[in-house]
C-alpha positions in Angstrom: 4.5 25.3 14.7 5.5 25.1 18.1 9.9 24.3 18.4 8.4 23.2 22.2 7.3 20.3 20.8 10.1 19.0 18.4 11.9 16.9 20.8 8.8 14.8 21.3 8.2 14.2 17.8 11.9 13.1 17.0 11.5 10.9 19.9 8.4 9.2 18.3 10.2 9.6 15.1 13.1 7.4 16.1 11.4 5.0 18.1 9.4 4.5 15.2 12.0 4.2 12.5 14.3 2.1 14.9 12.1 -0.8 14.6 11.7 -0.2 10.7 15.6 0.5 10.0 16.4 -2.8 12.3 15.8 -5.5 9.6 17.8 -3.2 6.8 20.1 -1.3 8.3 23.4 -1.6 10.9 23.8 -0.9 14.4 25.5 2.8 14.7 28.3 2.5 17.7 25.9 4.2 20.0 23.1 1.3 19.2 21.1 3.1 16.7 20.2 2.1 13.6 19.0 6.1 12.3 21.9 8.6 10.7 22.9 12.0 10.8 20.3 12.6 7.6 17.6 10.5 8.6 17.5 13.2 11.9 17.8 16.3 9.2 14.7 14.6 7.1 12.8 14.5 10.5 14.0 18.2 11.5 12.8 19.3 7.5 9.2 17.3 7.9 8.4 18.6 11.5 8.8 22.3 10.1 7.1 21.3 6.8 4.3 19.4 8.1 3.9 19.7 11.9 3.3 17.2 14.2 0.6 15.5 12.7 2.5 13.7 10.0 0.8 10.3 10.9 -2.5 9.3 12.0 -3.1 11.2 15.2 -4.7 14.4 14.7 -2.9 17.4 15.0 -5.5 18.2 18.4 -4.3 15.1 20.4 -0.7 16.5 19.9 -1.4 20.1 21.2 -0.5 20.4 25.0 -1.9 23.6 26.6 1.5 25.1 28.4 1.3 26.7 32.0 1.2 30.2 30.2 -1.8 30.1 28.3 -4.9 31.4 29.6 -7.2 29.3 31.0 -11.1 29.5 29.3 -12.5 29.0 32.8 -10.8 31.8 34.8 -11.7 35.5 34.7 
């Protein structure tokens, strides 16, 4: 698992439970409607599962990074 990518995949995370927890849940003062252990549960199921714990494949997630080798170059 790559820690590179965690911050994307609480971002999606959140945005995604925001509109969920909106109907059941209270604003927090900063405007957000997670807590302190939904972020742990995410932190726990991106280490436990990676980033393709919904529909999109785990290959559409991947980003090649500026230090990998390209395939093309010699």
């Amino acid at each position: 698992m790559s820690v590179n990518l965690l911050g994307y995949y609480l971002w999606k995370r959140i945005n995604q439970d925001q509109e969920h927890y909106r109907h059941s849940r209270p604003q927090n003062l900063r405007g957000l409607y997670i807590n302190k252990s939904d972020l742990d549960g995410y932190v726990r199921d991106y280490f436990n599962y990676g980033v393709d714990w919904d529909d999109v494949s785990k290959e559409e997630q991947i980003h090649r990074y500026w230090d990998e080798r390209d395939d093309d170059v010699n």
